[in-house]
KEBA-476119 format. One record per residue (C-alpha): x, y, z. Coordinates in steps of 0.25 Angstrom, whole numbers, padded with zeros to 4 digits, always signed. Example, Ala and Ser with C-alpha at 12.3 -4.5 7.8 and 13.67 -1.06 7.14 Angstrom:
<lotors>
+0049-0018+0031+0055-0004+0029
</lotors>
This chain:
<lotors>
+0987+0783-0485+0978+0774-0495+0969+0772-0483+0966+0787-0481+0964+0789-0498+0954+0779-0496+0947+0785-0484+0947+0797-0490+0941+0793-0502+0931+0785-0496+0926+0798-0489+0926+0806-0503+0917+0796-0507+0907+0797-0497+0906+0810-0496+0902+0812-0512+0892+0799-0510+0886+0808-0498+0886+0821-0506+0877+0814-0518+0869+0807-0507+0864+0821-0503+0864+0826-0514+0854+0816-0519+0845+0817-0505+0838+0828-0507+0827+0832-0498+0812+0835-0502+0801+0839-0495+0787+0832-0499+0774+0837-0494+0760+0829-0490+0748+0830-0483+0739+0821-0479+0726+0821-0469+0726+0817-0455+0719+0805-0451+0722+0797-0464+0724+0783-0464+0737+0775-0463+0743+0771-0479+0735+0783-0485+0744+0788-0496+0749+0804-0493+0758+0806-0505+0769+0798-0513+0783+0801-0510+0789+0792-0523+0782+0800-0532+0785+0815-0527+0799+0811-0523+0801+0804-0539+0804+0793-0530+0803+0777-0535+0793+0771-0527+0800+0758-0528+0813+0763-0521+0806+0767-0510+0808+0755-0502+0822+0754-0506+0827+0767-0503+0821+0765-0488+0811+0776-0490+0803+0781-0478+0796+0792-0472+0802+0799-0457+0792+0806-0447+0799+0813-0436+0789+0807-0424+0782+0794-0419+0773+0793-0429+0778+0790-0443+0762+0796-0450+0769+0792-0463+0775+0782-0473+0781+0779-0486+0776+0766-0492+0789+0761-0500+0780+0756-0511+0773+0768-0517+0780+0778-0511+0768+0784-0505+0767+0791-0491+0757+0786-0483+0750+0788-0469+0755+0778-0459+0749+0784-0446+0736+0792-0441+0740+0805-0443+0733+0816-0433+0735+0829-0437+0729+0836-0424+0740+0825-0416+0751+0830-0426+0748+0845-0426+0737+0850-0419+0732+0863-0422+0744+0866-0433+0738+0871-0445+0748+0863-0455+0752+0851-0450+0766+0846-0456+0773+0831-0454+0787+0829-0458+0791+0816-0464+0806+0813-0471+0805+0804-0484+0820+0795-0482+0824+0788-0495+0839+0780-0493+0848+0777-0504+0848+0787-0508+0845+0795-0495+0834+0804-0500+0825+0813-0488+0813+0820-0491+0803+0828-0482+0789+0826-0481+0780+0835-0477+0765+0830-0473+0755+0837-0470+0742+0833-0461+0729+0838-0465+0718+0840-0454+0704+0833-0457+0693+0836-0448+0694+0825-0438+0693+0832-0425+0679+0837-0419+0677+0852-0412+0677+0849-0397+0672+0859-0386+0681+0860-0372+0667+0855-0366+0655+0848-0370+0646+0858-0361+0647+0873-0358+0640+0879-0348+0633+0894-0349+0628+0902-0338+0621+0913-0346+0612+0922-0338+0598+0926-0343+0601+0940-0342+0612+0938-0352+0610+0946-0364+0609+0942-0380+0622+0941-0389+0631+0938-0374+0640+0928-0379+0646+0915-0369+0661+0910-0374+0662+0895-0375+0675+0887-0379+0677+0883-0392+0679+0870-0399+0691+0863-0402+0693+0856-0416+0707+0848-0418+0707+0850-0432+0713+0863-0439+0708+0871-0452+0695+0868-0458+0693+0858-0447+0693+0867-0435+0681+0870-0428+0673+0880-0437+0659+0882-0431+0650+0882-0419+0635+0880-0419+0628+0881-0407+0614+0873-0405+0600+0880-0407+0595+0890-0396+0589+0904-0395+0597+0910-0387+0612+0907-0391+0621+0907-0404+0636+0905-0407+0642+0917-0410+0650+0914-0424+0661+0926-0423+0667+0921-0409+0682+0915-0408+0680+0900-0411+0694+0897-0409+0691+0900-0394+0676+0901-0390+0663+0901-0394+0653+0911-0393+0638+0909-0389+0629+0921-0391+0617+0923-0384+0606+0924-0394+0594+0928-0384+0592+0932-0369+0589+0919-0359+0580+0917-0349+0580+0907-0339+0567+0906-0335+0562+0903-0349+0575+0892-0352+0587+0890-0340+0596+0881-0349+0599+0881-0365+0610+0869-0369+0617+0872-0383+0625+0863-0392+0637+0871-0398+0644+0864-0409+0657+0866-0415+0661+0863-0430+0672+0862-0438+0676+0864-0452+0679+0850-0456+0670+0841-0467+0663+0834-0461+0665+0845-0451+0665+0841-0435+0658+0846-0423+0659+0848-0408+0650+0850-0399+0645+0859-0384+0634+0861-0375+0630+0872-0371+0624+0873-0358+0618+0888-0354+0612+0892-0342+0603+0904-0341+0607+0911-0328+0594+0915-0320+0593+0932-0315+0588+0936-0302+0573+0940-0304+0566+0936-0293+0565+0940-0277+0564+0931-0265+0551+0927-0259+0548+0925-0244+0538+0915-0240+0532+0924-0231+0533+0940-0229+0535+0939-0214+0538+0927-0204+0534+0929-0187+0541+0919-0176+0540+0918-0164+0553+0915-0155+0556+0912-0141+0564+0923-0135+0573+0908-0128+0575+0903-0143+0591+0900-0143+0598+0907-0156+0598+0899-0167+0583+0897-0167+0576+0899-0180+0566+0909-0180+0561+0909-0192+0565+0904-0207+0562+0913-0219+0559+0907-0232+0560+0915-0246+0561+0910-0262+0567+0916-0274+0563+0911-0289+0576+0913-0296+0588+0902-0296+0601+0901-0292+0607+0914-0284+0595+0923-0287+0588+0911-0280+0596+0910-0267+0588+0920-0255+0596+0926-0245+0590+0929-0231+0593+0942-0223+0589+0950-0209+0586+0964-0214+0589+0975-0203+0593+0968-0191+0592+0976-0178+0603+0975-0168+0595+0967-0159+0591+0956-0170+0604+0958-0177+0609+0946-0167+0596+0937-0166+0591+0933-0177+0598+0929-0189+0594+0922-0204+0601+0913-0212+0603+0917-0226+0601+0906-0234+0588+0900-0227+0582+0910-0222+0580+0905-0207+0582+0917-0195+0590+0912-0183+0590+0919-0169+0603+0921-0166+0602+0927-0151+0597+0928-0140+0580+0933-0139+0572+0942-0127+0560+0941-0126+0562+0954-0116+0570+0961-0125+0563+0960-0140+0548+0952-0143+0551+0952-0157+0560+0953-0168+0557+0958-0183+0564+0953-0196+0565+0958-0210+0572+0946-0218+0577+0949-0234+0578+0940-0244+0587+0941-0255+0591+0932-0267+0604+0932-0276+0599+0942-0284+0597+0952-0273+0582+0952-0273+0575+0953-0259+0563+0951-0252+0559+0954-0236+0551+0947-0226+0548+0951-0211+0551+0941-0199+0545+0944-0185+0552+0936-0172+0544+0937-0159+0550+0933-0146+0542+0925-0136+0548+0927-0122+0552+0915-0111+0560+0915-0101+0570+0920-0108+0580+0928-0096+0591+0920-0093+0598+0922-0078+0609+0931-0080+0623+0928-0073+0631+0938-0069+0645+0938-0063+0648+0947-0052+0663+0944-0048+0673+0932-0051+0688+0930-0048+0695+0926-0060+0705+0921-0062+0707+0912-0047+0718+0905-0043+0722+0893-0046+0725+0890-0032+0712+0897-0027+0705+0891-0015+0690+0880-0014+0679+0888-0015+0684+0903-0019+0674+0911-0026+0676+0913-0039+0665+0922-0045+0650+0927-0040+0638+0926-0051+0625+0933-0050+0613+0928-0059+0600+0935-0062+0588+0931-0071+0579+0942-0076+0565+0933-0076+0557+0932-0064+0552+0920-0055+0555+0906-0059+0563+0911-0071+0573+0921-0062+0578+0909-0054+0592+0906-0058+0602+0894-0055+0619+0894-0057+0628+0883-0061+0640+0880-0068+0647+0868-0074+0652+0855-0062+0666+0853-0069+0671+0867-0064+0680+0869-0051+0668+0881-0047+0654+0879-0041+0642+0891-0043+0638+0895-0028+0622+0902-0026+0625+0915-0018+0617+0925-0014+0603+0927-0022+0609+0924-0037+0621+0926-0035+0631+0914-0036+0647+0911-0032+0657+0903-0040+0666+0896-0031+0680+0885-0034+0676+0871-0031+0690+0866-0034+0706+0868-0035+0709+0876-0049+0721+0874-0056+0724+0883-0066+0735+0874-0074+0723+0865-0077+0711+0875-0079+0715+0889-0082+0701+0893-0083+0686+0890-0080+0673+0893-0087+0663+0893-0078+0649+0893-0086+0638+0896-0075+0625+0894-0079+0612+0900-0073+0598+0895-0076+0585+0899-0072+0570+0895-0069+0562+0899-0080+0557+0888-0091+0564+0886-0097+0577+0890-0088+0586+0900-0095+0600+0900-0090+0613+0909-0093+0628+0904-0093+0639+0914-0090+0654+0908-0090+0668+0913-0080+0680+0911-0086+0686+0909-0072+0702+0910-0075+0713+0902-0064+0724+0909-0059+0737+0902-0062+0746+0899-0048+0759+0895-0050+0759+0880-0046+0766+0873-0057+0781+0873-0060+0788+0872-0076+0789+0860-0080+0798+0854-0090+0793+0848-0103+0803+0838-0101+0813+0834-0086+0826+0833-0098+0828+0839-0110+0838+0836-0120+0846+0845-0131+0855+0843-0141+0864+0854-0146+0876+0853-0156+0891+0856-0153+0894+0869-0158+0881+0875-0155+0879+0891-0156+0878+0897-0142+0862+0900-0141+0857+0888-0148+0844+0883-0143+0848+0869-0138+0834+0865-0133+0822+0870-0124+0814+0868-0113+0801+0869-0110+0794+0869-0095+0780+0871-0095+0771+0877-0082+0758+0877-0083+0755+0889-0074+0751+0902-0080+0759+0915-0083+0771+0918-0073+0769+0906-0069+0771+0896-0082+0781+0906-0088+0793+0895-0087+0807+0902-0086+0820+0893-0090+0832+0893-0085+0847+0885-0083+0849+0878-0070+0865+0882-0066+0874+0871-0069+0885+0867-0074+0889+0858-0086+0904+0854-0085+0907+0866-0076+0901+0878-0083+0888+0883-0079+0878+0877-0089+0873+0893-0093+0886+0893-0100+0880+0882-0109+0865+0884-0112+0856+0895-0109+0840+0893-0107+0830+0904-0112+0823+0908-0100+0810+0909-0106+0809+0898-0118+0818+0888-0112+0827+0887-0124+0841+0883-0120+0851+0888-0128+0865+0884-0127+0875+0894-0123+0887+0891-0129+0892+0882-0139+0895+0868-0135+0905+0856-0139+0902+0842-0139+0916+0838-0138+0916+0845-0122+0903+0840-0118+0891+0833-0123+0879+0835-0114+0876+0841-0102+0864+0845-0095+0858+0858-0088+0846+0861-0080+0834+0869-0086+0825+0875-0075+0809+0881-0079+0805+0890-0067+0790+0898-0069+0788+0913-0064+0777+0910-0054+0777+0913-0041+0786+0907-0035+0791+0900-0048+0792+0885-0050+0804+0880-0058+0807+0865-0064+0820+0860-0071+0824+0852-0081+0838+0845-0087+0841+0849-0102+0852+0838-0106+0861+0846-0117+0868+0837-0127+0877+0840-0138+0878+0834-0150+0891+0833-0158+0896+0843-0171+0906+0839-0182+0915+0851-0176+0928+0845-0176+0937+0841-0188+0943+0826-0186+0958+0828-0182+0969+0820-0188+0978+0813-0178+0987+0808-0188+0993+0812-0197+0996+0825-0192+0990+0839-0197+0998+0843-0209+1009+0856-0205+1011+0849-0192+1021+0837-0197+1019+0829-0209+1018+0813-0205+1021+0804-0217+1019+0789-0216+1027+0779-0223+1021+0769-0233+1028+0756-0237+1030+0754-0253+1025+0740-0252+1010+0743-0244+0999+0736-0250+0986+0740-0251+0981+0743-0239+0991+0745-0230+0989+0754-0220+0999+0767-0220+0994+0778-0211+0982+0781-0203+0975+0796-0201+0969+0798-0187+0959+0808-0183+0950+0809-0173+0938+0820-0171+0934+0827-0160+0917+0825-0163+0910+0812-0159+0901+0803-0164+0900+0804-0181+0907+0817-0181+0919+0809-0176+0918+0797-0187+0931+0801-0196+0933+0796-0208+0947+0798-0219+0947+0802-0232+0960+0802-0242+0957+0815-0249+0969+0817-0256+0981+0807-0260+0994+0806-0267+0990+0793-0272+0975+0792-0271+0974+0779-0272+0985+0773-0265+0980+0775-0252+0966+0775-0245+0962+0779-0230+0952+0772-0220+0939+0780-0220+0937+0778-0206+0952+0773-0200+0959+0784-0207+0971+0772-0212+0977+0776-0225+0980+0763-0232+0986+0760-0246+0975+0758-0256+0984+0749-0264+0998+0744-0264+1009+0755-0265+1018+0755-0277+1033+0761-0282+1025+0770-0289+1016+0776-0279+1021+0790-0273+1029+0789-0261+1022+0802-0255+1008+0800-0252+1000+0812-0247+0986+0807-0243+0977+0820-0236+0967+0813-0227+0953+0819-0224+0946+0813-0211+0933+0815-0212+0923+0816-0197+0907+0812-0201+0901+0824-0196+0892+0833-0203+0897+0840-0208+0910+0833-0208+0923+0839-0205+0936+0834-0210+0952+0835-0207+0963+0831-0218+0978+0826-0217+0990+0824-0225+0996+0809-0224+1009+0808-0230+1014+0794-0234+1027+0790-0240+1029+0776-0247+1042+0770-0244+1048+0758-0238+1059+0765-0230+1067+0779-0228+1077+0777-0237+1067+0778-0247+1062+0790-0244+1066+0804-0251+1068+0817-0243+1057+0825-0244+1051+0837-0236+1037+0834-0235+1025+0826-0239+1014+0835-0243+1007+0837-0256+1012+0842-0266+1004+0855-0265+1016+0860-0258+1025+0858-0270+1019+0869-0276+1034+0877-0276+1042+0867-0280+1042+0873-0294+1049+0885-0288+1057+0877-0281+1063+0872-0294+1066+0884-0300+1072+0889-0289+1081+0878-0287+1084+0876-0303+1089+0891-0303+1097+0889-0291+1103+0876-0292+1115+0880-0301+1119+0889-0291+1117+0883-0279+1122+0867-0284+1135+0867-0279+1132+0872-0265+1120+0861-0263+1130+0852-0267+1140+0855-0257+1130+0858-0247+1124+0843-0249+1137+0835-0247+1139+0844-0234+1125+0839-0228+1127+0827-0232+1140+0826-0227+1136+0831-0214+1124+0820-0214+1135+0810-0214+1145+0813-0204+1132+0817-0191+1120+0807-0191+1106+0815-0187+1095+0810-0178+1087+0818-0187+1086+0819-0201+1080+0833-0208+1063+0832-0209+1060+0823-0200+1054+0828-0186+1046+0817-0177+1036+0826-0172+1027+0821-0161+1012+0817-0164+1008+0832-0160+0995+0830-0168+0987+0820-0158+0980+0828-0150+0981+0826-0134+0969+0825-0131+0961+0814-0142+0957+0799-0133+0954+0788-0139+0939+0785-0147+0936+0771-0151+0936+0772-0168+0940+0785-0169+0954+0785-0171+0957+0794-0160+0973+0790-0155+0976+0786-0139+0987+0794-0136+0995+0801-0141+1010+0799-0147+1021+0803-0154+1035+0799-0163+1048+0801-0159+1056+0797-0171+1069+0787-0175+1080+0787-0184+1087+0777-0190+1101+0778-0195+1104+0779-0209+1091+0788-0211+1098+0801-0211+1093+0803-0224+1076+0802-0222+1069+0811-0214+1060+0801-0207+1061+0795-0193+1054+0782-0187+1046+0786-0177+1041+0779-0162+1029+0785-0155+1027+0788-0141+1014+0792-0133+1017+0797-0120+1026+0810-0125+1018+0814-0136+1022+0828-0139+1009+0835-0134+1000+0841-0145+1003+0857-0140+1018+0855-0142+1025+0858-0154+1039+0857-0161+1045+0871-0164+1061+0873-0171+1071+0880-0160+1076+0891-0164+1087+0891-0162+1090+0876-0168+1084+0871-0181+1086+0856-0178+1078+0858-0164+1063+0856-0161+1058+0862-0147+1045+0860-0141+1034+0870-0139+1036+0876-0122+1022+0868-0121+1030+0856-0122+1044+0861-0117+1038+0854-0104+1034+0841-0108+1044+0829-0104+1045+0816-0113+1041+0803-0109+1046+0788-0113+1034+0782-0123+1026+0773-0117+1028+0759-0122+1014+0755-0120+1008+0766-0129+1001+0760-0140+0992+0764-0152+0983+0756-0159+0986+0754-0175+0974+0760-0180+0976+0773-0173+0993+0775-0174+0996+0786-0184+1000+0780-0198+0999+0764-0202+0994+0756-0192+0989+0742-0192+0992+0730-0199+0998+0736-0212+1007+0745-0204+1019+0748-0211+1034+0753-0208+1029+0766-0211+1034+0779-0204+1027+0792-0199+1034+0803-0200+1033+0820-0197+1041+0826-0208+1046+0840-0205+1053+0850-0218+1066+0852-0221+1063+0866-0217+1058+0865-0204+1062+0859-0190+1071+0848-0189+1071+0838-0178+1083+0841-0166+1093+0831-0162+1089+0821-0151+1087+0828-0137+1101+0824-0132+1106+0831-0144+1099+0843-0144+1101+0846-0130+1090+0854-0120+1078+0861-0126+1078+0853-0139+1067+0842-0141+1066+0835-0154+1053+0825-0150+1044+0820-0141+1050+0810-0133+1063+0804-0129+1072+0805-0141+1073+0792-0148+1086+0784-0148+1089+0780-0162+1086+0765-0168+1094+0755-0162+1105+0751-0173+1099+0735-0172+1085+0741-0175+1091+0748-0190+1099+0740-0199+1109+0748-0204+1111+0758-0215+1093+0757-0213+1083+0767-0216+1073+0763-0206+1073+0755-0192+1069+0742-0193+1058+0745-0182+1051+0752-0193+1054+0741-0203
</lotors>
C-alpha cells in the first residue's frame, strides 16, 4: 500500500514540474532579413539581445538553430549570440518567381526548454542578366509592307523579381525600325516599322535589341535581329529570240528534241522561276510534240508523215511566279524519207488449237503491203526461231503460219507470235504485229495427290463434322478437266462402312468426321480418298488418309477398393501397437484413359486424425505417419481423393474406415462408421428418449434379460450387422496393366465364426476367385423372411464352385495391408441394425435361400480356437 503512495506521489510531482516547464517555455517569433548571396559568418541579427537572453549561457543551454531541409543556411555562434550565414543562400534556387521569400528556422534552448520562431527573409540583389529564348531572330518583311506594321518577338527573361526585373528594351540605330515602348513586355516585344523598305536599294538590315533591367548597376541582354526584305514581282520573262525554225526528219523516233527554248526573268526567288507552256494545241499536234516545263526543251512524242503534214507551227508562253508572260513563235518543218512502213494485216487465224493438233496444220494466213514504190515496196516476214511455228511465202504477199512441233498446253498455255516485216528502202522501215495464239487444254493428265499418305489426328470426343484434315490433288489441265472432285472409297473399318465415320467435301477435299469417336474402342484406322477430274473421259488417283485418335481425359479414375460408399461399408482393423510406418490399408483404382491421363495419384483430403496417417501418392498405401497411442481415436475416417493427370484432371473420392484395436473383444457395438455429419439428430434422439425413459424403463429391462436369455440357450451362425457381401465392386472386365494397379481376377469372402464371439458383429473372412459373385448381381431381403438374403433372377442360375487353390494375388494389389508390415487386421462389410440380416447356412435355410457366394464355410476347427477366444488363431 506505501508502494502505490509513493508511486502516486512521484507522479503528482512530475506533473507540477511539467506544468512550470511549459509555462516557462513560451514561444516567440523573431524576424530577419538578409540579402541573397552574402558571404558565410556575416552577422544578420543577435538573437541574445532581442531574446534578453545572456550570451554566456548560450553554450550551456545547448542553444541552436533548426531548418526543416538539407541545407542548414544559418547558425547561432554560442559566443555572441549572433545569427549568421553558414551557406550561399540563392534566392531564385529558394523561391523563384515568389515575390516575398520566407525561411523558417526554430531557435532551441534546453534547461530550460525554451522555442522560438525565426522568420528570415531573403532579399533579391540583381544578380541575374536578362537573357533572350535565342541569340538571333529571323524577319521576312516584304518591301511592300507598309509603315507603322509591327513584327512580335519573344521577350526576355530576367531571374530576378522587383526592381530587378527586366525594365527596358532599346533597339540598335536604323532608319526604318523602332521598339514600340506600350507593348506587353512580360510576353513580346514589338518592332515598329518606321519607313518603307526597298530591296533593291538594301536586301538585308541586322539589329541589335537589348534588354535592361532595373538593378544598380543595372544588367543587360542581348538579340540579333536579322531582317530580310522580301522581293515583289515586277519584272516579265524575256526570250532569247522572238521566233525559233527546225527542220526535222519525218523518221525521227519520239523523244527527239526538236528544239530548246530559252527565256530569263530579272527578279529572285519564285517571281524568278519561268514556267514553259504549248499554247493552243490542235488535235493533230496535241499527241506529237510536247515541252518540258522547267527547261524549256520540246520533245516529239509521236509518230511524224511527211504525206500527211509538211509543217507544224508553235506558239510557246512564258510565265513566271508572279504570272507575268511573254510569247514566242516556233516553226517544225518535216523533211520526207522513206517513211511507209509495210503494213501486216491478218486475214484469218485458228485460235485457240489443240493441244493434240497435228505437224504442219495451218495456223493463220498474213497479207503484207508497203505503200512506196520500186526497191522500197519490197517486203520480207520473219518471226522469232524459239517458237514451235514457221512463216511460209504464199501467193504474191501473202504468207501462211504453220506448227513445227508437238504443243503441250500444261507447259505453254499460250504463244506470242511477234512477226516482223521489213522492206527495201534505205534505210529499211519494218512493222511488227504479234498473235496471241491460245492452246486448247485436252484432258491428258490425271489428279494427283499432294502427298501418297496423309496423316490426321483428331481427339476422342469429337463433335460430328469437325474438320479432321484435307486433301489436296492437283491436275494441271484446264477447266472441266482440272476441276478435281473428291470422294470416300467404300470400306470398311472394323465392320462398318467407313461413311459411317468420315465424310469428304466433294469439292474442297476437307474430311470431316461423321460421328464422334472413342479412343478406348479403337485407335486408328485408315480409308481411301479417290480425286477423279470431269474431262472427257475422267481420270481419277487415290490416296490412303491414315486416321489417328488421340486420347481425352474423359474418364474418372474408379476405385476398386474400398468399395463406393451406400453399397457396403469396408472397415480395416488397425493394431494399437503399429509404429510408424506401418502399412494398414491400400485404395485401388484403376482408369479407363491411357498414357498421362491414366497416371493416378491419392491424396488424404479429409481425416480424423490428420496426422496419424499418411497415403502413397502413387501406390495409394495408407500407413501410419507415427506410432499409434491409448489416446488416439479408435474410429478413423480417412476420405481418399485419387487424382488421374489429365488436363484438366478428373478425380474420384472414397470413405476408408479404420478401427484401432487388438481383438474383438475390444470392440464396442456400433451401427456404422461414417462421419459424424450423420449425427446431426442425435440431439433429437436425446430428448426423445429422456422424455420417454421413465415410462418405457421397466419394459426394456424385461425385454433385455429376455434376449439375453434367449442368446444363451441357441448359438447363432450369424450375429446382428454383420453381412459378408461378396466383392461386387470389381468390375468383370479390368486386365491386368503393368504399374497401374489394375487387379488379376477377380475374388470375393465368404466369412468365419469363432465361437465365443456372439457378442461382435465382425467375421473373419477367406476369399475366393473363381465364384466371384458377378458384378450385375445383387442381394435383395425376401419378403417374406427378414433373416434371409436372395439373389437377383440374373444370378438365380449361377452354380458355386470350390476356390481354386492356386489363385493368388500379389501383396501390392490385394485390398487393405499388404506387404511386409501386414498386420492381423480384418476387412469387414458392415450392414445396419435396420436392414437385412445374414440367413442361416444353406442346410438350414432350406431351397431358395442363399446367404453368400460360395459353399458355406464350416466353422473353425475347435484345435485352431483356443477356448472361450475372440478370434482364431489363424488371424493371430
Amino acid at each position: 500500500m506505501s508502494t502505490t503512495l509513493d508511486s502516486f506521489n512521484k507522479w503528482r510531482i512530475w506533473a507540477v514540474i511539467l506544468y512550470l516547464f511549459l509555462a516557462h517555455a513560451i514561444a516567440a517569433d523573431l524576424r530577419y532579413s538578409v540579402p541573397e548571396e552574402t558571404s558565410t559568418k556575416y552577422t544578420i541579427g543577435s538573437l541574445s539581445k532581442d531574446l534578453n537572453l545572456d550570451s554566456k549561457g548560450l553554450r550551456s543551454r545547448k542553444a541552436r538553430l533548426d531548418y526543416q531541409g538539407e541545407r542548414r543556411y544559418c547558425g547561432v555562434d554560442l559566443d555572441s549570440g549572433r545569427i549568421v550565414v553558414l551557406e550561399r543562400i540563392d534566392r531564385e534556387a529558394l523561391c523563384g518567381t515568389t515575390s516575398n521569400c520566407l525561411l523558417h528556422f526554430e531557435f532551441i534552448l534546453e534547461n530550460p526548454l525554451e522555442l522560438h520562431n525565426v522568420i528570415l527573409e531573403v532579399l533579391d540583389v540583381n544578380d541575374n542578366a536578362p537573357v533572350f529564348p535565342k541569340d538571333s531572330i529571323k524577319l521576312e518583311i516584304s518591301e511592300t509592307a507598309s509603315t507603322g506594321s509591327k513584327f512580335q518577338i519573344a521577350c526576355a527573361r530576367d531571374g530576378d523579381i522587383g526592381i530587378n526585373s527586366v525594365k527596358s528594351y532599346i533597339l540598335s540605330q536604323n532608319k526604318h525600325f523602332d521598339v514600340d515602348a506600350r507593348s506587353n513586355r512580360d510576353r513580346y516585344v514589338d518592332i515598329v516599322l518606321k519607313s518603307s523598305l526597298d530591296r533593291e536599294t538594301e536586301a538585308e538590315h541586322t539589329l541589335i535589341l537589348t534588354a535592361l533591367d532595373g538593378g544598380n548597376p543595372p544588367r543587360s541582354g542581348t538579340v540579333v535581329v536579322h531582317v530580310i526584305v522580301m522581293d515583289i514581282n515586277d519584272n516579265t520573262p524575256v526570250f532569247s529570240q522572238s521566233s525559233y525554225k527546225v527542220e526535222l526528219f519525218e523518221n525521227s523516233p519520239p523523244g527527239t528534241t526538236v528544239v530548246k527554248i530559252t527565256a530569263t526573268d530579272l527578279d529572285e526567288g519564285a517571281n524568278g522561276l519561268i514556267t514553259y507552256y504549248i499554247n493552243h494545241l490542235s488535235d493533230r499536234t496535241n499527241n506529237i510534240f510536247q515541252i518540258d516545263e522547267k527547261s524549256g526543251e520540246i520533245l516529239l512524242m509521236g509518230q511524224l508523215d511527211h504525206e500527211r503534214a509538211s509543217a507544224y507551227e508553235m506558239e510557246i508562253q512564258a510565265e513566271d511566279g508572279g504570272g507575268q508572260t511573254s510569247h514566242c513563235k516556233v516553226l517544225v518543218e518535216i523533211v520526207d524519207v522513206n517513211d511507209n512502213a509495210p503494213l501486216i494485216t491478218v486475214k484469218t487465224v485458228t485460235n485457240p488449237i489443240p493441244e493434240n493438233t497435228a505437224l504442219g496444220s495451218e495456223v493463220a494466213i498474213l497479207n503484207v503491203k508497203d505503200h512506196d514504190s520500186g526497191e522500197n515496196s519490197r517486203v520480207s516476214c520473219s518471226i522469232p526461231i524459239n517458237l514451235p511455228f514457221k512463216l511460209q511465202p504464199s501467193i504474191k504477199n501473202y504468207f501462211t503460219l504453220v506448227t513445227i512441233a508437238f504443243l503441250d498446253r500444261e507447259i505453254v498455255t499460250e504463244y506470242n507470235v511477234t512477226i516482223t516485216a521489213t522492206d527495201g528502202g534505205t534505210p529499211s522501215l519494218f512493222s511488227t504485229t504479234t498473235l496471241n495464239i491460245q492452246v486448247a487444254d485436252v484432258n491428258d493428265n490425271p489428279p494427283v495427290f499432294e502427298h501418297q499418305i496423309f496423316s490426321a489426328y483428331v481427339a476422342e470426343n469429337n463433335k460430328p463434322g469437325t474438320s479432321v484434315c484435307s486433301v489436296t490433288a492437283r491436275d494441271p489441265d484446264w477447266r472441266q478437266n482440272g476441276t478435281v472432285v473428291y470422294s470416300l472409297v467404300p470400306s470398311e473399318v472394323n465392320g462398318v462402312p467407313v461413311s459411317s465415320f468420315l465424310s469428304v467435301n466433294a469439292d474442297t477435299g476437307v474430311i470431316h468426321a461423321v460421328r464422334s469417336f472413342d479412343y478406348e474402342q479403337f485407335r486408328s484406322f485408315k480409308v481411301q480418298v479417290v480425286a477423279r477430274d470431269n474431262g472427257s473421259p475422267p481420270l481419277s488417283s487415290n490416296t490412303t488418309v491414315s486416321v489417328f485418335i488421340s486420347d481425352e481425359n474423359d474418364n474418372s479414375p474408379q476405385i476398386l477398393y474400398p468399395a463406393p460408399e451406400g453399397k457396403s461399408l469396408m472397415t480395416e482393423m488397425v493394431p494399437k501397437a503399429a509404429l510408424s510406418g506401418s502399412l494398414v490399408s491400400k485404395v485401388i483404382a484403376v482408369d479407363a484413359d491411357s498414357g498421362q491421363n491414366a497416371w493416378l495419384s491419392y491424396h488424404i483430403i479429409k481425416s480424423t486424425d490428420p496426422g496419424l496417417f499418411n497415403i502413397g501418392l502413387h501406390t495409394g498405401e495408407i500407413r501410419a505417419q507415427r506410432d499409434i497411442t491409448e489416446s488416439d481415436n479408435m474410429k478413423q475416417n480417412l476420405v481418399i481423393s485419387v487424382k488421374d493427370n489429365g488436363q484438366p484432371p478428373l478425380s474420384t473420392t472414397c470413405s476408408v474406415y479404420l478401427l484401432i484395436s487388438d481383438n474383438l473383444a475390444e470392440v464396442p457395438e456400433f451401427k456404422d462408421m461414417t462421419y459424424e455429419e450423420n449425427n446431426s439428430n442425435l440431439t433429437s434422439y436425446l430428448i426423445i428418449a429422456l422424455v420417454t425413459v421413465s415410462t418405457f424403463f421397466l419394459t426394456f429391462i424385461i425385454l433385455t434379460l429376455a434376449v439375453r436369455f434367449c442368446h444363451r440357450r441357441k448359438p447363432r451362425l450369424l450375429f446382428d450387422g454383420a453381412v459378408a457381401i461378396p466383392s461386387a465392386y470389381l468390375p468383370p472386365n479390368y486386365a491386368e496393366v503393368e504399374g497401374a494397379g489394375t487387379l488379376r481376377s477377380s475374388y470375393n469372402y465368404d466369412a468365419y465364426l469363432t465361437t465365443g464371439s456372439h457378442t461382435s458383429d465382425f467375421k473373419f473372412v477367406r476369399s475366393y476367385n473363381d465364384n466371384t459373385l458377378p458384378a450385375e448381381c445383387t442381394l435383395r431381403k425376401s419378403p417374406d423372411d427378414s433373416n434371409i438374403i436372395n439373389f437377383t433372377d440374373a444370378c438365380t442360375t449361377l452354380e458355386q464352385k470350390p476356390p481354386n487353390n492356386d489363385w493368388r494375388m500379389p501383396p501390392n494389389q490385394r485390398p487393405g495391408p499388404s506387404g511386409q508390415h501386414r498386420f492381423h487386421t480384418l476387412q469387414q462389410r458392415w450392414t445396419p441394425y435396420e436392414k437385412s440380416r445374414a440367413g442361416p447356412r444353406p442346410e438350414e435355410a432350406g431351397a431358395g435361400a442363399v446367404g453368400g457366394t460360395g459353399p458355406w464355410p464350416n466353422p473353425p476347427h475347435r484345435s485352431r480356437t483356443a477356448p472361450g477366444s475372440d478370434g482364431c488363431s489363424e488371424c493371430k
